[in-house]
N, CA and C atoms of all chains as a GROMACS GRO file, in nm:
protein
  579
    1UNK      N    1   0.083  -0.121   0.000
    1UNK     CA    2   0.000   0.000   0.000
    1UNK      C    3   0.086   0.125   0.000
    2UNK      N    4   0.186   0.126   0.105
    2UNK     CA    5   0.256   0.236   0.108
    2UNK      C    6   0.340   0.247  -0.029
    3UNK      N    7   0.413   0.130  -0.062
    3UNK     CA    8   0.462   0.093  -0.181
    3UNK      C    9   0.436   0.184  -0.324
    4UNK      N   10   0.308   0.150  -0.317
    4UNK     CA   11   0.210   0.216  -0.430
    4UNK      C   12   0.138   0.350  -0.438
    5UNK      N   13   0.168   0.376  -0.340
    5UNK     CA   14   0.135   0.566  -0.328
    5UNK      C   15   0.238   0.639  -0.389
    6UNK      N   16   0.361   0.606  -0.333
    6UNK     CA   17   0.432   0.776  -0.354
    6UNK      C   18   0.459   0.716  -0.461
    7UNK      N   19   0.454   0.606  -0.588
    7UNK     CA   20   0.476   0.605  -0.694
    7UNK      C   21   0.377   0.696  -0.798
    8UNK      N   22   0.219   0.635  -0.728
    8UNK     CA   23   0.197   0.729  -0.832
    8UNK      C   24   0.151   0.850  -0.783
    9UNK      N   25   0.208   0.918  -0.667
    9UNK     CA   26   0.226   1.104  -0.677
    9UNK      C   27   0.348   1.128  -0.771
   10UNK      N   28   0.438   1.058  -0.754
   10UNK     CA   29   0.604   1.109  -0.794
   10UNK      C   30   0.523   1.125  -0.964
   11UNK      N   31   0.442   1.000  -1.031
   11UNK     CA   32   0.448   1.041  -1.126
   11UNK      C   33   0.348   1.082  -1.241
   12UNK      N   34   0.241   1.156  -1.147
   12UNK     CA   35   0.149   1.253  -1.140
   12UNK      C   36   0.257   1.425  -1.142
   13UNK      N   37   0.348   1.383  -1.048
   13UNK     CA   38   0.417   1.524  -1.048
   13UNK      C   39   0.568   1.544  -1.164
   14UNK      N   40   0.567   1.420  -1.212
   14UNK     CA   41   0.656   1.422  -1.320
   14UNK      C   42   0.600   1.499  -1.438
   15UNK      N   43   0.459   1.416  -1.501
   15UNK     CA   44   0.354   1.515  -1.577
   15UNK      C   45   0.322   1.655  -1.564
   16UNK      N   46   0.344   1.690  -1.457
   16UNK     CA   47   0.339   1.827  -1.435
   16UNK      C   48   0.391   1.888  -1.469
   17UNK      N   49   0.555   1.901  -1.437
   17UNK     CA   50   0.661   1.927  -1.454
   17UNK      C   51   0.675   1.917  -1.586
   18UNK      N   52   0.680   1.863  -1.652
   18UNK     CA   53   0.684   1.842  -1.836
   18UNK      C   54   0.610   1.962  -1.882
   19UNK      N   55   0.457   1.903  -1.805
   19UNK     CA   56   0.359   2.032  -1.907
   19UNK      C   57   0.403   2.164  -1.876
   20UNK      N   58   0.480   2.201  -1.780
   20UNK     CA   59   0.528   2.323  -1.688
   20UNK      C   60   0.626   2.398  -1.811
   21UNK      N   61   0.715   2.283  -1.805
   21UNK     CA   62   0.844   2.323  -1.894
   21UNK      C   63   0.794   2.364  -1.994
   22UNK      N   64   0.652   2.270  -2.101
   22UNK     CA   65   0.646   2.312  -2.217
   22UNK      C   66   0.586   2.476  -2.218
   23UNK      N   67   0.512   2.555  -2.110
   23UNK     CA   68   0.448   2.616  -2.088
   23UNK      C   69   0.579   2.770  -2.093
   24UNK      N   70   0.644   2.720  -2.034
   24UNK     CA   71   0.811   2.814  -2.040
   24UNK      C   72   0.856   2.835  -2.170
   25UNK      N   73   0.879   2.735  -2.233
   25UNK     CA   74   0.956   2.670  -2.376
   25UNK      C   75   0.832   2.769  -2.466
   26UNK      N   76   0.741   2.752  -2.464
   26UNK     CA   77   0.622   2.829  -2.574
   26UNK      C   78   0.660   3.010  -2.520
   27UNK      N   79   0.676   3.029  -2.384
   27UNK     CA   80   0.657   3.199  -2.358
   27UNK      C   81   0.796   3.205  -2.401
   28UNK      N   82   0.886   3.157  -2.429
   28UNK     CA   83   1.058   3.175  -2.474
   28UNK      C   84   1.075   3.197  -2.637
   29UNK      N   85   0.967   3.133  -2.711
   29UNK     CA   86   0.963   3.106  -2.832
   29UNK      C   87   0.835   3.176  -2.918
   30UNK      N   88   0.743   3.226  -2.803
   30UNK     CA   89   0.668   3.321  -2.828
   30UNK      C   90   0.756   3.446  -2.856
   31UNK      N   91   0.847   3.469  -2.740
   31UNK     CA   92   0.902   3.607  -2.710
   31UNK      C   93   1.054   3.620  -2.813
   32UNK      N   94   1.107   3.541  -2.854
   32UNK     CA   95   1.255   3.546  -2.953
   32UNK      C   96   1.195   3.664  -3.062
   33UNK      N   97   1.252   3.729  -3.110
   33UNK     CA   98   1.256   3.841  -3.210
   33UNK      C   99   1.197   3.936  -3.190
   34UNK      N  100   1.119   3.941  -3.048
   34UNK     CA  101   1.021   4.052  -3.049
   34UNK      C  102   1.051   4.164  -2.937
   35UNK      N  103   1.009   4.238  -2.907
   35UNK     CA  104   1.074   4.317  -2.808
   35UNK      C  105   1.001   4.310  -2.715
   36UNK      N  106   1.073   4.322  -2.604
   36UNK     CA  107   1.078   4.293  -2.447
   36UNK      C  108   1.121   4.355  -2.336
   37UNK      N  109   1.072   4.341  -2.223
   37UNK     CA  110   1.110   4.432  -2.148
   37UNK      C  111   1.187   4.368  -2.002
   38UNK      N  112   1.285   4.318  -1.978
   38UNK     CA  113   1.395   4.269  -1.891
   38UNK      C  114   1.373   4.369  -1.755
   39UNK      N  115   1.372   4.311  -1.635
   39UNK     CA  116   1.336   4.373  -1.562
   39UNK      C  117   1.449   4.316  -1.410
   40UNK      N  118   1.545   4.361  -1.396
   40UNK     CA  119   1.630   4.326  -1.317
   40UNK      C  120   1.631   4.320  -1.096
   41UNK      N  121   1.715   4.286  -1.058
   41UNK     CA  122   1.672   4.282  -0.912
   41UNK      C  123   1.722   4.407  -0.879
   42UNK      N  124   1.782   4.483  -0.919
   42UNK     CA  125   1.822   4.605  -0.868
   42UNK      C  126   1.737   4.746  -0.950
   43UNK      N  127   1.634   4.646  -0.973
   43UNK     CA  128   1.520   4.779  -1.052
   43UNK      C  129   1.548   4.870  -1.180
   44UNK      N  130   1.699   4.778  -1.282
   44UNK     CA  131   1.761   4.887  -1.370
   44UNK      C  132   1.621   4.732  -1.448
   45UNK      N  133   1.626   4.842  -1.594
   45UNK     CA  134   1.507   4.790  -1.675
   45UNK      C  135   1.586   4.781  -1.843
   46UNK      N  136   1.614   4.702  -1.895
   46UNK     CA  137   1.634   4.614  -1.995
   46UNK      C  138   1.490   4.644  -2.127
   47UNK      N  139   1.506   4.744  -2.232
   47UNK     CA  140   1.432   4.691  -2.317
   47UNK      C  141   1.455   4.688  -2.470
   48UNK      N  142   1.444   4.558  -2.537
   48UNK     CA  143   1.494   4.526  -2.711
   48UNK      C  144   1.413   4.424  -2.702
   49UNK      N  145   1.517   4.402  -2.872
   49UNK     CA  146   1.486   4.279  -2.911
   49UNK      C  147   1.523   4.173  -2.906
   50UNK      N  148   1.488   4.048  -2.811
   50UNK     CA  149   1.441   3.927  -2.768
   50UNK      C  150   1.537   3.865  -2.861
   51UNK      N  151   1.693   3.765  -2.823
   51UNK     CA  152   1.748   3.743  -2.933
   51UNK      C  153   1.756   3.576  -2.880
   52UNK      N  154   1.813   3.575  -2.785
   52UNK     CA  155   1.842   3.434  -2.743
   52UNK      C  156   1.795   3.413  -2.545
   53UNK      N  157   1.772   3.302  -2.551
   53UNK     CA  158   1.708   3.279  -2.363
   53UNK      C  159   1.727   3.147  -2.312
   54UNK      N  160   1.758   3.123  -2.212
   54UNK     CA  161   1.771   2.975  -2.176
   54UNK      C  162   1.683   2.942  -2.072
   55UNK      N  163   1.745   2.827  -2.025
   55UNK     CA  164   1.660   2.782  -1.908
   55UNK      C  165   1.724   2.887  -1.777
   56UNK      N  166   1.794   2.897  -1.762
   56UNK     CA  167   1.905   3.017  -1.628
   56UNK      C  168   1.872   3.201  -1.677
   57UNK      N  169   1.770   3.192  -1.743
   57UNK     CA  170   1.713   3.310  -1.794
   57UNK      C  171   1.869   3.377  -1.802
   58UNK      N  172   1.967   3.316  -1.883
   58UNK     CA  173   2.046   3.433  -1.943
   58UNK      C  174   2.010   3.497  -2.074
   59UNK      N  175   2.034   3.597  -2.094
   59UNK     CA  176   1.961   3.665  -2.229
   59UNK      C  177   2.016   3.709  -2.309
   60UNK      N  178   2.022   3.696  -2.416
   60UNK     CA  179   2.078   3.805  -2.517
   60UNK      C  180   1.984   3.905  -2.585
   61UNK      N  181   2.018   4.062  -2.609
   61UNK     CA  182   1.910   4.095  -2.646
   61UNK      C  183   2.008   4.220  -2.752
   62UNK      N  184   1.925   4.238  -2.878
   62UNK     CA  185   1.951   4.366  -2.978
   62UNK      C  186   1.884   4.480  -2.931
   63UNK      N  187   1.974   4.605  -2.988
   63UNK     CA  188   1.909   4.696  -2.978
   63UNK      C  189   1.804   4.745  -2.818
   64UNK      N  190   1.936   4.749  -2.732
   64UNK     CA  191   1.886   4.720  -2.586
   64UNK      C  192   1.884   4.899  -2.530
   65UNK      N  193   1.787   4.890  -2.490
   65UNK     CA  194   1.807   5.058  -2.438
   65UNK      C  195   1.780   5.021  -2.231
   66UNK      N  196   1.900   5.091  -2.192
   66UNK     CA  197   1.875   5.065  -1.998
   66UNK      C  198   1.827   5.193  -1.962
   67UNK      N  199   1.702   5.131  -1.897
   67UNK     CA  200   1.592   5.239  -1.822
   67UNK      C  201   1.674   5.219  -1.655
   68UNK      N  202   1.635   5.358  -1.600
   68UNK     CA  203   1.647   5.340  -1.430
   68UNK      C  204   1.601   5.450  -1.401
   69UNK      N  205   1.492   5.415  -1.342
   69UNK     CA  206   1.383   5.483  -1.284
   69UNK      C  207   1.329   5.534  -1.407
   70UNK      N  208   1.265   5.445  -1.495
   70UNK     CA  209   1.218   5.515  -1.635
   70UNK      C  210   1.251   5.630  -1.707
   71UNK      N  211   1.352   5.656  -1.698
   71UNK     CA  212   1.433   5.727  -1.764
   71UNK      C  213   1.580   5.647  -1.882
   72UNK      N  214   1.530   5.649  -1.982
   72UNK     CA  215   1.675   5.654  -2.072
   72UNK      C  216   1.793   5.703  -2.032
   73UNK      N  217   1.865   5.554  -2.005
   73UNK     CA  218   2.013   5.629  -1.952
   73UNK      C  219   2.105   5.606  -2.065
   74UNK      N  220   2.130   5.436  -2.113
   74UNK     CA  221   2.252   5.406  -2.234
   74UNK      C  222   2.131   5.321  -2.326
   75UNK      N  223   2.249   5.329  -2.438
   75UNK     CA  224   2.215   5.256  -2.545
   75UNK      C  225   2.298   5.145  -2.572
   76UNK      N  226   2.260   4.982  -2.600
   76UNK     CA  227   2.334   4.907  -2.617
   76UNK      C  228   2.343   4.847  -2.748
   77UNK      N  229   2.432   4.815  -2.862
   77UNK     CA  230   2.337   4.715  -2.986
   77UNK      C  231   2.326   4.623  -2.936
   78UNK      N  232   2.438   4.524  -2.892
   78UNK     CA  233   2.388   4.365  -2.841
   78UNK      C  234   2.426   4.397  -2.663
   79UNK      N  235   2.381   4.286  -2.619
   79UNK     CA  236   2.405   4.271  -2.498
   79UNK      C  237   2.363   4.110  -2.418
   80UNK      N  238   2.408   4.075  -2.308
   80UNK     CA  239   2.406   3.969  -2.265
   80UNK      C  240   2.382   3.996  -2.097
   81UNK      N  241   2.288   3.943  -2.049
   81UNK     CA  242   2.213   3.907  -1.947
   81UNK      C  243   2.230   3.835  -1.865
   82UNK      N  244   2.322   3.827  -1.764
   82UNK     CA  245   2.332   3.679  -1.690
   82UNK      C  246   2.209   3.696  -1.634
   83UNK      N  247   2.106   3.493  -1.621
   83UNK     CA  248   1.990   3.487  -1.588
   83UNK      C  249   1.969   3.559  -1.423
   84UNK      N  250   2.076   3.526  -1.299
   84UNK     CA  251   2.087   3.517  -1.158
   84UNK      C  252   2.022   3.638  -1.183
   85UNK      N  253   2.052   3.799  -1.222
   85UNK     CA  254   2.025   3.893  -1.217
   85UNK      C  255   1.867   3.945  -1.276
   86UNK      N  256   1.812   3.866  -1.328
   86UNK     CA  257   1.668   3.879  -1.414
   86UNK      C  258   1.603   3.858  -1.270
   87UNK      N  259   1.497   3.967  -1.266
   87UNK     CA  260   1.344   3.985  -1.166
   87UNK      C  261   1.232   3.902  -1.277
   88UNK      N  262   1.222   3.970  -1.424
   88UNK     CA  263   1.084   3.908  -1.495
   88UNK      C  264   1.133   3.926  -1.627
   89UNK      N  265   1.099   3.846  -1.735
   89UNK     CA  266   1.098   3.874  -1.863
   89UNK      C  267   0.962   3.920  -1.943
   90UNK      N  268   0.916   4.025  -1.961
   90UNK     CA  269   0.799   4.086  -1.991
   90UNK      C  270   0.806   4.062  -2.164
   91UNK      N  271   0.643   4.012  -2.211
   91UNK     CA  272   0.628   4.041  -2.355
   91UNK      C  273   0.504   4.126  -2.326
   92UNK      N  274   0.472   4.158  -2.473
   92UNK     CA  275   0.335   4.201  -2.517
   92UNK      C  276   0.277   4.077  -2.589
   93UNK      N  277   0.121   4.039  -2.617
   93UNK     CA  278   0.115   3.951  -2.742
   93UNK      C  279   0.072   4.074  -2.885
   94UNK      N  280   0.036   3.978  -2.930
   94UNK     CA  281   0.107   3.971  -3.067
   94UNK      C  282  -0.057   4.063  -3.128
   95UNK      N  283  -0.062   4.156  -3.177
   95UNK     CA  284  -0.177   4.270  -3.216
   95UNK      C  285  -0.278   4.182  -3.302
   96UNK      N  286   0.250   0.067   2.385
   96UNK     CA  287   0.188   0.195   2.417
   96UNK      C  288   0.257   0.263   2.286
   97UNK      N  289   0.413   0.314   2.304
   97UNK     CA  290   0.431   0.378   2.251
   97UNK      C  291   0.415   0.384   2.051
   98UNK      N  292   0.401   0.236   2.038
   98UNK     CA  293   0.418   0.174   1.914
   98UNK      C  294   0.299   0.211   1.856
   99UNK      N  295   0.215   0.214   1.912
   99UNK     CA  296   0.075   0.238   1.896
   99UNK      C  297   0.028   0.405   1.844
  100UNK      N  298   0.134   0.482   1.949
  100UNK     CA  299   0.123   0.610   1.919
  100UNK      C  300   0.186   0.661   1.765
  101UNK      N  301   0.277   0.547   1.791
  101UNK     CA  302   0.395   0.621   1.620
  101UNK      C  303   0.287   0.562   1.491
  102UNK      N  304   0.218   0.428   1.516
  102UNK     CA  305   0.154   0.390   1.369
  102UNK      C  306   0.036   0.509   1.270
  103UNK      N  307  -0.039   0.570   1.376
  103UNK     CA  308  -0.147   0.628   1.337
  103UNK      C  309  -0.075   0.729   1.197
  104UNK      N  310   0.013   0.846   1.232
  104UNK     CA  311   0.076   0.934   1.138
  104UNK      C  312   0.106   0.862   0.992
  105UNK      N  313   0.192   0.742   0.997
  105UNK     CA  314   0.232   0.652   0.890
  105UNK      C  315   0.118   0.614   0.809
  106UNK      N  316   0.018   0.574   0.862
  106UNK     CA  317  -0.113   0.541   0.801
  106UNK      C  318  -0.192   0.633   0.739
  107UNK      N  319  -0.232   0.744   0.773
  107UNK     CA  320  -0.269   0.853   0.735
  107UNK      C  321  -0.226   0.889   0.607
  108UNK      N  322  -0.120   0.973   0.627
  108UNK     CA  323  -0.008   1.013   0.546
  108UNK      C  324  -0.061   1.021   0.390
  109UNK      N  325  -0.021   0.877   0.356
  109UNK     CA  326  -0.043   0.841   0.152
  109UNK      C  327  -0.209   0.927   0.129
  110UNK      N  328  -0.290   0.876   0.226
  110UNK     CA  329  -0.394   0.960   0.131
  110UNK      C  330  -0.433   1.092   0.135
  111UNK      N  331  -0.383   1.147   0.245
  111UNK     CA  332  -0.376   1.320   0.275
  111UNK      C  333  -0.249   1.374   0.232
  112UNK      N  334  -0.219   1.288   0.158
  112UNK     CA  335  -0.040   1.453   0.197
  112UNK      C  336  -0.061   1.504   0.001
  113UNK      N  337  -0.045   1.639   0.001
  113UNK     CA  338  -0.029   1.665  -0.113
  113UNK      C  339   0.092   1.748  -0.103
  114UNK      N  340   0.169   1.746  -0.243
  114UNK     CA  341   0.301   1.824  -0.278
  114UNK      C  342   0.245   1.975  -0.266
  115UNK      N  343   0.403   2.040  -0.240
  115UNK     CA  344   0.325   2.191  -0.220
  115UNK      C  345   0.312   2.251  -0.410
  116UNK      N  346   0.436   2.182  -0.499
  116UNK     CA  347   0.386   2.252  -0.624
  116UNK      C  348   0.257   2.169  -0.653
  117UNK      N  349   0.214   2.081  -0.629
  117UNK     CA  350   0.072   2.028  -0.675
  117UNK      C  351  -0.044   2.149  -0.634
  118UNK      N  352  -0.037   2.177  -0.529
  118UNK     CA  353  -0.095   2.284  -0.469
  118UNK      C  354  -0.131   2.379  -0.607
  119UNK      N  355   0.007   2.432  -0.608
  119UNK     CA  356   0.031   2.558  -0.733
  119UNK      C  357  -0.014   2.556  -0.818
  120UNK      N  358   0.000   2.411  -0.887
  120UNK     CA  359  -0.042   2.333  -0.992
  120UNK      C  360  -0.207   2.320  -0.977
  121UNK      N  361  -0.240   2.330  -0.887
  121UNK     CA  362  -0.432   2.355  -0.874
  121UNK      C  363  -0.469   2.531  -0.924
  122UNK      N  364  -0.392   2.626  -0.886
  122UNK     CA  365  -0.395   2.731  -0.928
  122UNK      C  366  -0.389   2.775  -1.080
  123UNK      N  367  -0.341   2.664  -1.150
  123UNK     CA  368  -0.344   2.737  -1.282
  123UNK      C  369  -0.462   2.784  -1.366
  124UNK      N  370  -0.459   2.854  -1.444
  124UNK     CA  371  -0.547   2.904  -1.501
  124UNK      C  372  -0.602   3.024  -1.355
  125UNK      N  373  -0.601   3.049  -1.300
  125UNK     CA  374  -0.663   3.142  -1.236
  125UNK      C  375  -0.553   3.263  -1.122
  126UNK      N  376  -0.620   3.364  -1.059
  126UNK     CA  377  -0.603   3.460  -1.047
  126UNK      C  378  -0.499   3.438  -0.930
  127UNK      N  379  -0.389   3.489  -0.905
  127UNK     CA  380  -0.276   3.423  -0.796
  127UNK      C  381  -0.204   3.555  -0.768
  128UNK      N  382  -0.139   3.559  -0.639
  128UNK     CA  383  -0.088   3.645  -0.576
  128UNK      C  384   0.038   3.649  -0.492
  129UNK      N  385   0.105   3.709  -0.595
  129UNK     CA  386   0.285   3.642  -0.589
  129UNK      C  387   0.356   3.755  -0.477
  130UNK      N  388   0.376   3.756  -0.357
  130UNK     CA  389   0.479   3.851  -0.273
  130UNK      C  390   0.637   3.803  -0.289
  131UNK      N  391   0.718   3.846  -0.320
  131UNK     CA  392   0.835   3.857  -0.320
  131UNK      C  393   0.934   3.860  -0.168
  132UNK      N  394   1.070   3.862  -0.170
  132UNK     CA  395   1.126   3.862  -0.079
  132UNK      C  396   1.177   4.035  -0.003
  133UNK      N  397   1.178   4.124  -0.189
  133UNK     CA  398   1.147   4.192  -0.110
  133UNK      C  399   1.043   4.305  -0.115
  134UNK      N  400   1.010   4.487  -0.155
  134UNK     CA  401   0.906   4.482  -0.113
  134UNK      C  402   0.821   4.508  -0.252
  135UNK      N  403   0.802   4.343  -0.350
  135UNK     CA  404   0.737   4.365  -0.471
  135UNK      C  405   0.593   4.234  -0.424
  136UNK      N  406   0.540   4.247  -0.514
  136UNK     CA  407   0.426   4.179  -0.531
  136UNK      C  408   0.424   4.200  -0.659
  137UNK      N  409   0.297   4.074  -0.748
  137UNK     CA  410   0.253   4.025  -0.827
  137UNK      C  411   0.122   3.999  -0.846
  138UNK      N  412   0.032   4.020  -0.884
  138UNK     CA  413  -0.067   3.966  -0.910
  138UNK      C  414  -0.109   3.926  -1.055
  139UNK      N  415  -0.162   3.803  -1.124
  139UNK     CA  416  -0.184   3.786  -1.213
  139UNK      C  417  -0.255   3.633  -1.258
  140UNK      N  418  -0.288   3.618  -1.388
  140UNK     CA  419  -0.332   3.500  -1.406
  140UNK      C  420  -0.218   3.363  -1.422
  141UNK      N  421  -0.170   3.269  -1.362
  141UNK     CA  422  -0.066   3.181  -1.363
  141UNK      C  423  -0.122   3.048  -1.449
  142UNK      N  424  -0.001   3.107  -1.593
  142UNK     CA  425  -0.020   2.974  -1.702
  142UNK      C  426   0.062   2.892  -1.646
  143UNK      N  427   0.177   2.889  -1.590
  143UNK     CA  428   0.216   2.782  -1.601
  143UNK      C  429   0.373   2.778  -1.493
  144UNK      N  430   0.435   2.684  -1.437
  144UNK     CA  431   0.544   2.687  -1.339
  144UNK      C  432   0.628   2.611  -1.364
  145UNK      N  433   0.734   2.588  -1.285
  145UNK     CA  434   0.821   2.498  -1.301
  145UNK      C  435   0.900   2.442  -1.183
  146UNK      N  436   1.001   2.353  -1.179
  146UNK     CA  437   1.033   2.311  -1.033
  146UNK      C  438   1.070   2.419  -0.950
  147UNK      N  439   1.184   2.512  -1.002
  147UNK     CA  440   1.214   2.637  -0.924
  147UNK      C  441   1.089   2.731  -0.892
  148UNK      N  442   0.984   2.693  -0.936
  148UNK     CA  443   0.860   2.795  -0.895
  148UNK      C  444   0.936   2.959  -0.976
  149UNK      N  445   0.978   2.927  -1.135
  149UNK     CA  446   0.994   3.036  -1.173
  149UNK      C  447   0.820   2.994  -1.238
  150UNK      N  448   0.782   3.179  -1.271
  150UNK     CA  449   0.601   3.163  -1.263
  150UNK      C  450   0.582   3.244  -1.378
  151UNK      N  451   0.529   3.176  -1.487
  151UNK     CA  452   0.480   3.216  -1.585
  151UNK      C  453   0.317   3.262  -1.590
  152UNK      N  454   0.285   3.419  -1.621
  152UNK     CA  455   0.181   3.478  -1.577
  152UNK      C  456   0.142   3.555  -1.690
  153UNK      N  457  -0.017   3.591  -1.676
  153UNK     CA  458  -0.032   3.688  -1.787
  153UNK      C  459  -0.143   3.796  -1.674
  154UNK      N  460  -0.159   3.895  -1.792
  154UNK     CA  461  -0.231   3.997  -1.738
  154UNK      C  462  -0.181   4.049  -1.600
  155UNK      N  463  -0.082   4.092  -1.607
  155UNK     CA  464  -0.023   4.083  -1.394
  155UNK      C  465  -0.048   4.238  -1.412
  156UNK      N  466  -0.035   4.254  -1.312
  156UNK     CA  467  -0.008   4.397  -1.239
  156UNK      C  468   0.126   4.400  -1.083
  157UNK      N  469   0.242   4.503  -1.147
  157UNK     CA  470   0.348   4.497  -1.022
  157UNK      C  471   0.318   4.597  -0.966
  158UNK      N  472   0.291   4.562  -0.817
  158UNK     CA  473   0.292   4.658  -0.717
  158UNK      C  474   0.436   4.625  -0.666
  159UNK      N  475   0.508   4.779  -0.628
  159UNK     CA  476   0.614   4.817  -0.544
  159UNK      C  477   0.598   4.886  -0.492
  160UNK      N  478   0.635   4.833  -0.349
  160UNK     CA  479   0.595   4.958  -0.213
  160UNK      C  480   0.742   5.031  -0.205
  161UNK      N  481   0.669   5.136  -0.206
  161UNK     CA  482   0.820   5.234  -0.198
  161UNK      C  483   0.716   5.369  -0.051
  162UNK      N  484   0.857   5.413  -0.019
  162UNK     CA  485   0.839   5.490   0.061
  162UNK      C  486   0.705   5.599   0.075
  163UNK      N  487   0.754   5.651  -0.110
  163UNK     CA  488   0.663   5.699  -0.155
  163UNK      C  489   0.481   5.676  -0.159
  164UNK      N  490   0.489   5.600  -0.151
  164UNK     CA  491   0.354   5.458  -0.169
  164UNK      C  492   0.379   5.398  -0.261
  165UNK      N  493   0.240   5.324  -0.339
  165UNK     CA  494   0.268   5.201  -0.393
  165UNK      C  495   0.241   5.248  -0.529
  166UNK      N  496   0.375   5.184  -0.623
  166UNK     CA  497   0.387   5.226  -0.749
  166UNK      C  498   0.329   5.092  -0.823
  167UNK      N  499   0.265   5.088  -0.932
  167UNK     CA  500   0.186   4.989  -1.007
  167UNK      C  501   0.225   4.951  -1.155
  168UNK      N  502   0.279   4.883  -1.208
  168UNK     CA  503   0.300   4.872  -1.353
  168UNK      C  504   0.243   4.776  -1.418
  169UNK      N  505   0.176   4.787  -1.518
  169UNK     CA  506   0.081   4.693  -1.597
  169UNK      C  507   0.175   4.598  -1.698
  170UNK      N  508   0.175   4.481  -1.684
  170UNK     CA  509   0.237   4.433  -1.825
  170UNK      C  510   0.161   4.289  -1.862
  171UNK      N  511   0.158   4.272  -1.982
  171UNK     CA  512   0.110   4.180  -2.026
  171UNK      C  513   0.129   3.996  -2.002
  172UNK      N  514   0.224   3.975  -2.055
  172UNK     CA  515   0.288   3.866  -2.061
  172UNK      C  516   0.415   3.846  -1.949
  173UNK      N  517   0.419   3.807  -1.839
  173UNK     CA  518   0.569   3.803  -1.757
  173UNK      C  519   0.638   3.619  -1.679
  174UNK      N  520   0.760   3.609  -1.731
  174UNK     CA  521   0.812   3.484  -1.686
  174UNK      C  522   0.903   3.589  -1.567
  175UNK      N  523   0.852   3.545  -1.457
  175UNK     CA  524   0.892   3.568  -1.358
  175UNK      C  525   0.995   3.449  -1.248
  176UNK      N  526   1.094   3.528  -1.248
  176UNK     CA  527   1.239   3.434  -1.174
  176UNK      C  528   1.181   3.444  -1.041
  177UNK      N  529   1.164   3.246  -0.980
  177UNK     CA  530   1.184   3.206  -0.914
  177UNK      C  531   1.247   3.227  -0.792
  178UNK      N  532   1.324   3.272  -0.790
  178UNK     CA  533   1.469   3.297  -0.715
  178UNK      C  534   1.438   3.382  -0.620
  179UNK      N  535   1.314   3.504  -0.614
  179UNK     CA  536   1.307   3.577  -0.504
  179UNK      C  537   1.130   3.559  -0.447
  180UNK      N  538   1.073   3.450  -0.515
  180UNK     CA  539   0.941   3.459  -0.463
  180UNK      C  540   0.954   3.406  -0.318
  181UNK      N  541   0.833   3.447  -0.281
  181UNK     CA  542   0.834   3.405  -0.077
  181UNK      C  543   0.710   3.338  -0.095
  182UNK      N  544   0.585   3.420  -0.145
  182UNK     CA  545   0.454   3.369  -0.114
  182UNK      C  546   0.409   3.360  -0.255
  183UNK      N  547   0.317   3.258  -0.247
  183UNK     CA  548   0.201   3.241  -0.387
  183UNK      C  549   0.086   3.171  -0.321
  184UNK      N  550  -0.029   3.337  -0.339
  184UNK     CA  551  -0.132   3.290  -0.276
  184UNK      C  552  -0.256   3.262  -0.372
  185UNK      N  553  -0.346   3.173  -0.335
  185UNK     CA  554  -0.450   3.198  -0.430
  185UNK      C  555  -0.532   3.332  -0.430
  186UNK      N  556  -0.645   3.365  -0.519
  186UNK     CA  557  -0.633   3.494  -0.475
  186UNK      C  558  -0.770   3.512  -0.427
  187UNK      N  559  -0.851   3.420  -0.415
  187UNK     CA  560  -1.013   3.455  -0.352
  187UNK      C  561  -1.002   3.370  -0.212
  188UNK      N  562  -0.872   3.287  -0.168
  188UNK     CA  563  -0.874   3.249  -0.064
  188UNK      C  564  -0.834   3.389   0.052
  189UNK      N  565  -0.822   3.478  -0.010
  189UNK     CA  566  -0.754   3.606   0.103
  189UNK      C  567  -0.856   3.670   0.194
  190UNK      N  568  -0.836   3.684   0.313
  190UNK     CA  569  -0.911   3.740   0.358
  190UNK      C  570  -0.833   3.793   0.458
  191UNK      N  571  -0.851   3.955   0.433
  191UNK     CA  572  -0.771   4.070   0.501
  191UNK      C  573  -0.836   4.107   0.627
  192UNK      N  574  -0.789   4.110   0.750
  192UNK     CA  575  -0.792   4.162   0.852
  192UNK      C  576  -0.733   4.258   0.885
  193UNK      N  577  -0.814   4.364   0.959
  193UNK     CA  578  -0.755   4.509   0.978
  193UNK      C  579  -0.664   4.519   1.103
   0.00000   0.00000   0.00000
């Protein structure tokens, strides 16, 4: 009895986890080429175009302009994101 | 005596215990309420999670409490990092006391 329980939670929660990932994998592949808005832990704000993303939310992004305190401070063409530092990756959908 | 006392918990257990992301995982599709570690919040509709409880959301609204009061930003679509959430509440289970 005991035997046969946590087998099938473990893999009730395996299914989950899959559909989870695919649910990530679609907002990653939704969001590639489009522009975005990177939103960091120290409140500086990230926004271009959506170039490359992983699972460790590191980012690459074109044409990156850094907001702080909504204000335009620099301009970047490319740039790279280590994920540790990402708060949210913001899209719009699609008009 | 004592043997008696330890069996009851063991028995129980398999058919009451649920995972806490299963929990989360009951929340999807509906309205959820993300507090942070520090002073941000979340609110929004939760498509979808993952083991780190990074939280994929739509329609959110960020509240940040700042000194000032509370600043609000609307965004559409947000994959939100794991890494600093504290709480994820449902959001019609709340009930505020003054």
């Amino acid at each position: 009895m005991s035997a046969v329980a946590p087998s099938t939670t473990s893999a009730s929660g395996g299914a989950a986890t899959s559909n989870n990932n695919n649910a990530q994998f679609n907002f990653f592949k939704m969001c590639i080429g489009r522009p975005v808005v990177v939103k960091l832990n120290n409140g500086v704000e990230y926004r271009g175009i959506l170039e490359v993303v992983d699972g460790n939310m590191n980012i690459v992004m074109e044409q990156t302009e850094e907001y702080l305190n909504g204000q335009l401070k620099t301009k970047y063409g490319d740039c790279f994101l280590r994920g540790n530092n990402v708060l949210y990756i913001s899209a719009q959908s699609k008009k | 005596m004592s043997t008696e006392v330890a069996s009851p918990p063991t028995s129980n257990t398999p058919t009451t215990q649920i995972l806490p992301l299963e929990l989360i995982e009951k929340c999807i599709g509906s309205r959820i309420w993300i507090c942070m570690k520090n002073e941000k919040e979340f609110v929004g509709t939760l498509l979808g999670f993952d083991t780190y409880v990074n939280i994929f959301l739509k329609d959110v609204i960020e509240y940040e409490n700042t000194p000032e009061g509370t600043k609000q930003i609307k965004l559409e679509y947000i994959l939100l990092n794991g890494n600093h959430v504290c709480l994820v509440i449902y959001r019609s289970s709340v009930i505020i006391i003054d």
